[in-house]
N, C-alpha and C positions, 0 to 999 in steps of 0.2 A: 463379363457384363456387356450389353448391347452398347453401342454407341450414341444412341439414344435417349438413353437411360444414365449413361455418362454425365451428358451433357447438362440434364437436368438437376441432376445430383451436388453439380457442380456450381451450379445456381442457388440452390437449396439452400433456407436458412440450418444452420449447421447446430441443430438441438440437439444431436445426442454428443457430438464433442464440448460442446460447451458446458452439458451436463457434468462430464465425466470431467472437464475441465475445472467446472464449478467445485465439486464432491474434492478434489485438491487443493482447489483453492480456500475452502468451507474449513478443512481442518487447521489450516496456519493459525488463524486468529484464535481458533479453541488455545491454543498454547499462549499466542502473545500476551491475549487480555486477561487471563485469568490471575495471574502474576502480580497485577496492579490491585486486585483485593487484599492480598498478604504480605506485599514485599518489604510492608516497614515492619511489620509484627515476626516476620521471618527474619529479617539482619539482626531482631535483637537477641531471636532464641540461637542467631547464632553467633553470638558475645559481641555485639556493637554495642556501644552504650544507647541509652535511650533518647539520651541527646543528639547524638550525632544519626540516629537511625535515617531520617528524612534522606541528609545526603548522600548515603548509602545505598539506600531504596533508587534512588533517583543513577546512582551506577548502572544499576542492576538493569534498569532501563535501557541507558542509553549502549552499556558495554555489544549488546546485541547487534543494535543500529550500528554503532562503531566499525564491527567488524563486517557484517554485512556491507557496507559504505565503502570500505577497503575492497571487497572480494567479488561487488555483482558485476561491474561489467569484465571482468574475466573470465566468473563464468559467462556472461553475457558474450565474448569472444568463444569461448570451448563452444557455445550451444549453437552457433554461424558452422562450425566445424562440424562437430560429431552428431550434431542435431540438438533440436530443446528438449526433446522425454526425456532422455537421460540426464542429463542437468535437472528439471523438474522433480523429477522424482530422488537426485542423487540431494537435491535439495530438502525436500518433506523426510528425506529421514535425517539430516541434518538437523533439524526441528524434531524431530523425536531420541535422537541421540541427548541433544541440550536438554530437553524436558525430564528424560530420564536421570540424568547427572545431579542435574537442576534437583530432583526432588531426592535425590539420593546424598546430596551433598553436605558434611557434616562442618564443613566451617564457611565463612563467608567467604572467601576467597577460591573455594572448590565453586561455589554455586557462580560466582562471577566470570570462570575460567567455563561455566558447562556453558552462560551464556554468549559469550565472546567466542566457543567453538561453534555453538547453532547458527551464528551470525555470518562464520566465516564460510561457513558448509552448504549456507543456503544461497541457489543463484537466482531465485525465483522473481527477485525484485528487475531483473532486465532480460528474465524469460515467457512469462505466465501474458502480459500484456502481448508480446510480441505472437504468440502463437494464437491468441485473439485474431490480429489481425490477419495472418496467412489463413485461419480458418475460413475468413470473411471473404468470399471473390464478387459480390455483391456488394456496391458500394452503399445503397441501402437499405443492407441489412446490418452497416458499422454502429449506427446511433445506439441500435435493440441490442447487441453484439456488448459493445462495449459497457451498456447500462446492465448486464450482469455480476462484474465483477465487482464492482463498490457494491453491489447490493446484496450478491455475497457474503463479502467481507465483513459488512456492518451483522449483518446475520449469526455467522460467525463467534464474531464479536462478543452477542448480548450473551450464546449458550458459554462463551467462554467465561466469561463478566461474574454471571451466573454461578459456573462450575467452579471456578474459584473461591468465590466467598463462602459456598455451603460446602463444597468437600474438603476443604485445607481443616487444620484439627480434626479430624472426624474422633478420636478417642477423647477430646474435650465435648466435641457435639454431642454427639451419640456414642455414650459409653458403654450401653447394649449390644450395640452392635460391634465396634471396635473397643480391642483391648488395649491399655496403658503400655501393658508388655510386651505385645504384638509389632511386628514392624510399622502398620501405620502410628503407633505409638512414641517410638522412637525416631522416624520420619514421620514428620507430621504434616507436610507439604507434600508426601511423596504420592496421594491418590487423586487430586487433582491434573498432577502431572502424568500420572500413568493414566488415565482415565483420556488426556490428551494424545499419549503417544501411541493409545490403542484406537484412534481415532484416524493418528495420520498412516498407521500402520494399514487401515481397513483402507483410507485413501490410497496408499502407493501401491497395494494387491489389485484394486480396480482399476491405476492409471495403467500397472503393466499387460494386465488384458485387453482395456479399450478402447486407452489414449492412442490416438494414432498419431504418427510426427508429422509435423507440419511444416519443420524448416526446408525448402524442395531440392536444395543440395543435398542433404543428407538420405532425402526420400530417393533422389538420381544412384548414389552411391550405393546406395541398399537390394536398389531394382535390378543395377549393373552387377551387384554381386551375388544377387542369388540368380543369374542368365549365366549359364555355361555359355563359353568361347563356344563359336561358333567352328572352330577347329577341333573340338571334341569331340563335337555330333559328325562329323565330318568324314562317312562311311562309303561315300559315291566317288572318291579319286581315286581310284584302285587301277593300278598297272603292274605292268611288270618289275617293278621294284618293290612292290607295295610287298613287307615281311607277312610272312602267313598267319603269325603271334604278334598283335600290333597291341595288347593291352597292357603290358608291362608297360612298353614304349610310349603309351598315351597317360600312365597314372604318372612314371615317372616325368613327362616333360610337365603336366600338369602338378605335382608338386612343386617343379622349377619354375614354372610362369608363376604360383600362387606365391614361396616365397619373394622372386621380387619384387612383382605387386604387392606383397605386405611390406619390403622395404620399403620400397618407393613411396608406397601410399602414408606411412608411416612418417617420412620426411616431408611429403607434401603436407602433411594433414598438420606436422607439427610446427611447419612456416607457415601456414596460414593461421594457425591462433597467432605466434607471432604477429602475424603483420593486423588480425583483427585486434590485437591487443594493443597497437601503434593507434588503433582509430580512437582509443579512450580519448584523447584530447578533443574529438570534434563530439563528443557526447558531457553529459552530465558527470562531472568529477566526483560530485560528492552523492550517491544517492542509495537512497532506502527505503523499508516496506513495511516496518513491524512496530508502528507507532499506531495507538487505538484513535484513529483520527476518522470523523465522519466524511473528509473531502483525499479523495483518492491519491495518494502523496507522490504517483508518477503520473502526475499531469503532464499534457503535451498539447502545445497550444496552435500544434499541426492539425492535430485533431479536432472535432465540434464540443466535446464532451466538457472541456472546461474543469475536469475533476469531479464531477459531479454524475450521475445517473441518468442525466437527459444530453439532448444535441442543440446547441444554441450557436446558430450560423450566422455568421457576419458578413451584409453583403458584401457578393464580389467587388461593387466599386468602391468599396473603402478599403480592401486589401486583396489585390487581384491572385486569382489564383496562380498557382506554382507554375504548370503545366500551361498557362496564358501568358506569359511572366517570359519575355526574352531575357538572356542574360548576356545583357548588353556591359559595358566595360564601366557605363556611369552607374547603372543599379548593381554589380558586384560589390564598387570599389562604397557603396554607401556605408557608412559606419553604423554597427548594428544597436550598440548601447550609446543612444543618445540622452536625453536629460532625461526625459518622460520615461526609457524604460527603465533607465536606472533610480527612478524614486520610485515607479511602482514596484520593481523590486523588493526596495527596502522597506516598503509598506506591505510585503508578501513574507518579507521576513521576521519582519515585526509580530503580524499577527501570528504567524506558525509559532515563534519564541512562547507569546503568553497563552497562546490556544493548549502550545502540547505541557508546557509546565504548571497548566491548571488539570489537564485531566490527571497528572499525576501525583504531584501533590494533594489533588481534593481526597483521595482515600485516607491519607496521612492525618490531614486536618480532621478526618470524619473518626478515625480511630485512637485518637491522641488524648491519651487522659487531661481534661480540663487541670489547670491550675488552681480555682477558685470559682465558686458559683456566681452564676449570674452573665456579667460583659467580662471576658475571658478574652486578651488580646497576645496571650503569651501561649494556652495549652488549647487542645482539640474539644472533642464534642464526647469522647468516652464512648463511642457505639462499639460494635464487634464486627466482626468478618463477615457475618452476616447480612447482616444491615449494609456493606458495603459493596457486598455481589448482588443485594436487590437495587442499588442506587446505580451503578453503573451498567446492568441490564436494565435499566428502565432508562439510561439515558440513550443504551443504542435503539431502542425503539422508539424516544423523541427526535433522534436525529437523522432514523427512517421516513420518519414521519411527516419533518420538516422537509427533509432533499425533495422526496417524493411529490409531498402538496402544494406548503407554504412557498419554497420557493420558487415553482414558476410563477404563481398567482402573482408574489409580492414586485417579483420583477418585471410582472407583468405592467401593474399597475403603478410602479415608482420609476422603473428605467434602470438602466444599466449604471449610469453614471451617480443617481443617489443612493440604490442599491447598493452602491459601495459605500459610500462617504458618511452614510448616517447610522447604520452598523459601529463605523469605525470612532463615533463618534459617541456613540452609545455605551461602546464596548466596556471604558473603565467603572461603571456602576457593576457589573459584574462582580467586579473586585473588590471594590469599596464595600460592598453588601456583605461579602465573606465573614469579616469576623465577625460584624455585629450579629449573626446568625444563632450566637453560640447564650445572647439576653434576649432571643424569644421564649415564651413561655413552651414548656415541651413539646404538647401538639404541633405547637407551629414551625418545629426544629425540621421535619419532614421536608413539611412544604418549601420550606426555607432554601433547602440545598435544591430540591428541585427547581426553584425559582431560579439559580443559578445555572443549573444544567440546561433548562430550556432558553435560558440566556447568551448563555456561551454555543449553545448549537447553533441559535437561530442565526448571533452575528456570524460566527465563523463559517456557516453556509452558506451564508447569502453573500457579503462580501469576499471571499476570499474568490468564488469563480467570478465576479464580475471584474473584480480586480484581473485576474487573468487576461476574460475578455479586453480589459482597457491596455494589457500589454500586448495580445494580437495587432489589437490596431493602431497601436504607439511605433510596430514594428517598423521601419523603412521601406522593408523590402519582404517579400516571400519569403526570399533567396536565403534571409541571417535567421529565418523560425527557428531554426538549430542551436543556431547560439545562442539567441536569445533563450529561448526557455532551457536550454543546459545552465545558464546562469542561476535563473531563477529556482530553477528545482535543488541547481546545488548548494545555494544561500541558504531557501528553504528549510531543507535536509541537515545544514548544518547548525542554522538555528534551535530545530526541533532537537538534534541531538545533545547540544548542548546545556537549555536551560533546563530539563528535569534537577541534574544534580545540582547546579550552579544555585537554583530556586532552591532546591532541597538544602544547601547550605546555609543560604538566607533563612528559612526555617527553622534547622537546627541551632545558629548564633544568636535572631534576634526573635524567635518564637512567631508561632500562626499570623500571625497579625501584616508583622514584617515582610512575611513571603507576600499574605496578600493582597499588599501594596505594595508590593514588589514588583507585583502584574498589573495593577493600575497605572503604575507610573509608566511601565512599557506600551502600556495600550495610550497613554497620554502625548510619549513622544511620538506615536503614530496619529496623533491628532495635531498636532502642532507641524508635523512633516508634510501636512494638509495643504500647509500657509503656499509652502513651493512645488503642488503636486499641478501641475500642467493640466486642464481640462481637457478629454477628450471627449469627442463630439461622434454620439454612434446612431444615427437618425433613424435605424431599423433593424433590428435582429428577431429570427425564425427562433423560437425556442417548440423542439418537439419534446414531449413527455416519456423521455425513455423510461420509467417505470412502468408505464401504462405499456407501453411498447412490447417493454421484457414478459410481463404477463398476458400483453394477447397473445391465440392462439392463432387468430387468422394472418393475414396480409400484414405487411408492414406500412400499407397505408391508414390501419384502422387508426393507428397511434398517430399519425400525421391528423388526424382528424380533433384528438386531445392537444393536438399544436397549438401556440398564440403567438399573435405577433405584440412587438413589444414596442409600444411608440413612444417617442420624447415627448416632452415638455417641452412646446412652443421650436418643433423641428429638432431639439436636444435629447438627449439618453445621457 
């Protein structure tokens, strides 16, 4: 290829890798979310009691996250090593191994065991982001770049949401079509799951043809070794010693240089996982990817994106750039978790606690046979699988809908700093509404849940990246961005993995009600944490529309053009 043409290329926003990037990324969620239409009505056909089902369901959740959380950044170190496509894809079929098991699984403790292998097997969670970035040499074309992947994901999502609720029982659904007798019959989870694993299957056959690797150690390594020694080619030193029959003499040394280059390389390769696997302390301890969450759950607050689908930049003079940033001995030695980041923290953990133990218990509450007619504070709403794979695909298209539109508008026009606080303030009517949902008249039973889902999307979108934002600029220094948001993500991470079951217990012991003031009362101590939350003062931030972005075709100024700026109240944000 010309040198010219190189160059260019090289510049180029990178659509057809991010496609092929995408189509891998598109398949995870088919498996993750699908799972949460059936998972209480699956632990009891496989002998939980029906009481305890909730907290079981809520395992089944979190067992994946668990193991994932344990195993991304190592493979996060292998993919520094051997490259990300391999990792990526050794990943996607870790995720279709589990979904197979998953749906194959005849007791509850086999299905818990396939989830906790897919979790362990996938390193996606500290590889899929990072090859984003090495595709990008175009600083911007990071906002459009990066506004792919959530938007992906939530995509994802809805077909998975979807796919779950109407193909689990198909021999209950459609007994025309599937028999009683038949394997889907006796596996009655098993075709939503194979339906997923011929998804991610279709995904790992297209990454092996035309994903290209992106990690450029591993692209050095690969270029170096498909380049014959230049002592092979090496036909012009001919003298009078030079044997008449030199090809024996060249396969043979050329075996000997190739085995100790596979020694060697083999030792090097396998001290630098090593020593990249020493780096795990200066990264996020705790972290994971397979939570149906609409705000991106490996945020990084190095980046503009905030978790979210757009680029919202915080001027330089309130947090000077890295690359401007001496590292002088008084801004190293600054202390990174000062008061400020550490309560928005725990207002970042807070709301991941009641955000992820409400998307997973609302299926519970929605399939849970009623105790008695009417106001119902003990038992569920008696719907089917159905009705629960249309309620949760219709919620990842509210909270498409919301990332995309509502919230640049709404931060446009409230600021950064209320855009956080009045979400979070708002957030426990979410909860408080839950049960009494169950004494509307039926028409209204619909709307009702909706009313919470577009509730629960709206605050947990809107404040949760502002809140970020206020911990960028809480930050000291450039220099602790690392630490600091390794904290954050790993609090995060740990909160979300914990309350599915912890909720689902509360459920199980004190019935629907109790769960769902369970999350009111969490969303309340995140109102009262308010009292000692430190004002930050943010007087102007660039928010570009990376939705709009991700969908033009032209220039990445056109989306710059969809940009607002975001001004305080009386000089404040």
């Amino acid at each position: 290829m010309p040198t010219g043409n190189a160059v260019r290329d090289k510049d180029a926003f990178p659509t057809k890798q991010l496609i092929v990037l995408g189509i891998c990324r598109f398949s995870e969620p088919i498996a993750f979310n699908s799972i949460l239409a059936y998972s209480s009505v699956m632990v009891q056909d496989l002998g939980i009691p029906e009481k305890e089902a909730a907290f079981y369901a809520g395992l089944l959740v979190s067992a994946y996250a668990v193991a994932e959380a344990l195993t991304a950044l190592g493979w996060g170190a292998i993919s520094d090593v051997y490259g990300r496509k391999p990792v990526a894809l050794i990943g996607l079929g870790g995720v279709a191994l589990s979904s197979l098991l998953f749906g194959l699984a005849p007791t509850y403790w086999v299905a818990l065991l396939a989830r906790f292998i897919g979790g362990a097997l996938n390193g996606n969670v500290a590889v899929m982001q990072t090859m984003v970035a090495e595709m990008v040499t175009n600083p911007e074309h990071e906002p459009r770049a990066y506004a792919t992947q959530p938007f992906v994901w939530t995509l994802g999502g809805i077909i998975g949401s979807a796919m779950g609720g109407f193909l689990a029982q198909p021999a209950k659904y459609y007994p025309n079509v599937f028999s009683q007798d038949g394997i889907f019959g006796r596996f009655p989870y098993l075709l939503p799951n194979l339906f997923a694993v011929v998804s991610i299957v279709l995904a790992i056959i297209q990454g092996i043809i035309f994903l290209e690797e992106t990690n450029p150690n591993a692209r050095q390594n690969a270029a170096a070794a498909a380049t014959p020694a230049a002592a092979d080619h090496d036909d012009d030193d001919v003298d009078e010693r030079t044997p008449l029959n030199r090809e024996h003499l060249r396969v043979r040394d050329s075996v000997s240089r190739h085995s100790r280059s596979s020694h060697h390389s083999f030792r090097e390769r396998s001290g630098s996982v090593i020593e990249a696997i020493r780096e795990i302390r200066k990264k996020p301890s705790f972290m994971e990817d397979s939570m149906p969450l609409p705000i991106d759950q490996r945020f990084d607050i190095r980046r503009t994106s905030f978790g979210t689908m757009h680029s919202v930049k915080i001027p330089h003079e309130i947090l000077p750039d890295i690359a401007s940033t001496p590292s002088t001995p008084s801004t190293a030695s600054k202390k990174p978790f000062n008061f400020t980041v550490i309560m928005l923290t725990i207002s970042l953990s807070i709301i991941a606690w009641h955000q992820m133990a409400y998307i997973t218990n609302l299926p519970i509450y929605i399939l849970d046979e009623p105790v008695k007619a009417g106001l119902d504070f003990t038992g569920g709403l008696g719907y089917d699988i159905h009705d629960v794979g249309t309620y949760l695909a219709v919620n990842g298209v509210i909270a498409l809908f919301i990332q995309a539109v509502i919230f640049p508008v709404f931060v446009r026009n409230v600021g950064v700093w209320y855009s956080f606080i009045i979400p979070i303030i708002l957030y426990p009517t979410t909860y408080i509404l839950g049960p009494f949902i169950s004494s509307f008249p039926e028409k209204l039973i619909s709307p009702g849940i909706y009313l919470t889902l577009i509730l629960q999307a709206f605050f947990g979108i809107v404040s949760f990246p502002c809140a970020l934002i206020l911990l960028k600029n809480a930050t000291p220094s450039p220099l602790v961005l690392g630490r600091v948001n390794g904290l954050a993500m790993s609090a995060c991470c740990l909160a979300r993995t914990i309350s599915p079951p912890l909720v689902g217990l509360i459920y199980s012991l004190g019935g629907s009600a109790a769960a769902w003031w369970s999350l009111a009362a969490a969303a309340g101590v995140g109102i009262l944490q308010l009292i000692w939350m430190p004002r930050e003062k943010v007087e102007r931030v660039e928010v570009d529309n990376g939705f709009k972005a991700a969908l033009a075709n032209g220039d990445f100024d056109e989306a710059i053009e969809d940009g607002s700026i975001i001004d305080g109240h009386d000089g404040r944000v």
